[in-house]
C-alpha positions in Angstrom: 16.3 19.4 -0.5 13.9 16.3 0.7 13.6 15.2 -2.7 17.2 15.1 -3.1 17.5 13.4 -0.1 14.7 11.1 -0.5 16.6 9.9 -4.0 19.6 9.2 -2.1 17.7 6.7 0.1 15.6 5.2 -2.4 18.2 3.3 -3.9 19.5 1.9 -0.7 16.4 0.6 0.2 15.6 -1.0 -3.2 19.2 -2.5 -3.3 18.7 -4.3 0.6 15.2 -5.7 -0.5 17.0 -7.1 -4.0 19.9 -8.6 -1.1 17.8 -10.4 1.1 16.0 -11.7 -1.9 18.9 -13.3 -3.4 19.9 -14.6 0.1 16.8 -15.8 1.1 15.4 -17.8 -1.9 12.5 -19.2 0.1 8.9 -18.0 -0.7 6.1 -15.6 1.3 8.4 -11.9 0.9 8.0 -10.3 4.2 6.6 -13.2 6.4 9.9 -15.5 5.1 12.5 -12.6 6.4 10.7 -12.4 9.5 10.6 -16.0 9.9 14.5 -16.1 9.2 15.1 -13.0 11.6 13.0 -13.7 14.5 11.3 -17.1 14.8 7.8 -18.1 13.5 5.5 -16.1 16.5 6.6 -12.1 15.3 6.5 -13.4 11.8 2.9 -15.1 12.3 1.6 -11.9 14.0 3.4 -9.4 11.2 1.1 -11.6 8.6 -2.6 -11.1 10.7 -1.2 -6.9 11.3 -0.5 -6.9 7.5 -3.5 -8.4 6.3 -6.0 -6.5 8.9 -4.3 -3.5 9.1 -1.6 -2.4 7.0 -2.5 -3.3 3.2 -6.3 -2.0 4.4 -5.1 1.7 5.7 -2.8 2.0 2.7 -5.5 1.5 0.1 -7.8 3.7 2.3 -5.4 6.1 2.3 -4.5 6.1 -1.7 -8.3 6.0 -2.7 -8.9 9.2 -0.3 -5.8 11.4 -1.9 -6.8 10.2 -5.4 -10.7 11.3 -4.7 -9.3 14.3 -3.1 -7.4 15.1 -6.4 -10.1 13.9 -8.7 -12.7 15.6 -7.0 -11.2 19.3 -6.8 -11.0 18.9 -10.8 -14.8 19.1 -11.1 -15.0 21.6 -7.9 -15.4 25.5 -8.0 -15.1 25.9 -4.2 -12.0 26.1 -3.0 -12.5 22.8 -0.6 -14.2 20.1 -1.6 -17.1 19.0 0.0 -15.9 16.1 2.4 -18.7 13.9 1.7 -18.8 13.8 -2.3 -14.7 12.9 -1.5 -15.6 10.1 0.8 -18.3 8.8 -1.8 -15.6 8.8 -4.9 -13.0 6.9 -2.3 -15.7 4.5 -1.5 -16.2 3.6 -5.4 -12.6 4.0 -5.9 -12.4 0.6 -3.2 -14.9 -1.0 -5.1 -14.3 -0.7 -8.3 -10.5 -2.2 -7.0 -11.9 -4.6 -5.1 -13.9 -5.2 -8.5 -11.3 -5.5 -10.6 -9.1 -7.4 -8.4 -11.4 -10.3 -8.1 -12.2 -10.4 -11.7 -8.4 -10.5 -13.0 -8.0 -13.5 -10.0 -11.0 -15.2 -11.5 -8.8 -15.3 -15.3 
C-alpha cells in the first residue's frame, strides 16, 4: 500500500520541480526559488544549513545503510558488529570524497 502510494506522489513532486524550473530560468536550483519566494536572508541561511548540514547527514546516512548491507554479506552473526560497519562507512566517505575530487580535477 505505501509503495503504491509513494508512486502516486513521486510524479507530482518530479513534475513541480520540472515547473519551477521552466518558470524560473535563473541559475543556483534551490537557493534561486528561495530567493524568488522569500527574499535573499532565508535563502542565504537555506545555502550555509545545506552545505553544513543537510548534504553531510545525507551522505552519512547512505554510507552507513550501504556498510550495513555490505557488511552483513561477509557476516555469520546475525548483527553485524557496529564497529567493522562504522569502519566500511568511513571508507565509503573517502573513497567518495576521493573520487569526487579527482573527477573535479578532469
Amino acid at each position: 500500500m505505501v509503495l503504491v502510494l509513494t508512486s502516486a506522489c513521486l510524479p507530482t513532486g518530479a513534475l513541480a520541480y520540472a515547473e519551477l524550473g521552466t518558470m524560473n530560468t535563473s541559475s543556483g536550483a534551490e537557493y534561486a526559488y528561495f530567493m524568488d519566494a522569500f527574499g535573499p536572508m532565508p535563502a542565504y541561511l537555506f545555502s550555509w544549513v545545506s552545505t553544513l548540514v543537510l548534504k553531510p547527514s545525507q551522505l552519512a546516512i547512505i554510507c552507513l545503510s550501504f556498510s550495513k548491507y555490505a557488511v552483513e554479506a561477509f557476516v555469520t552473526e546475525c548483527e553485524p558488529p557496529s564497529s567493522v560497519v562504522k569502519v566500511v562507512a568511513v571508507l565509503a566517505i573517502g573513497t567518495y570524497t576521493d573520487f569526487t575530487q579527482r573527477r573535479e580535477k578532469d
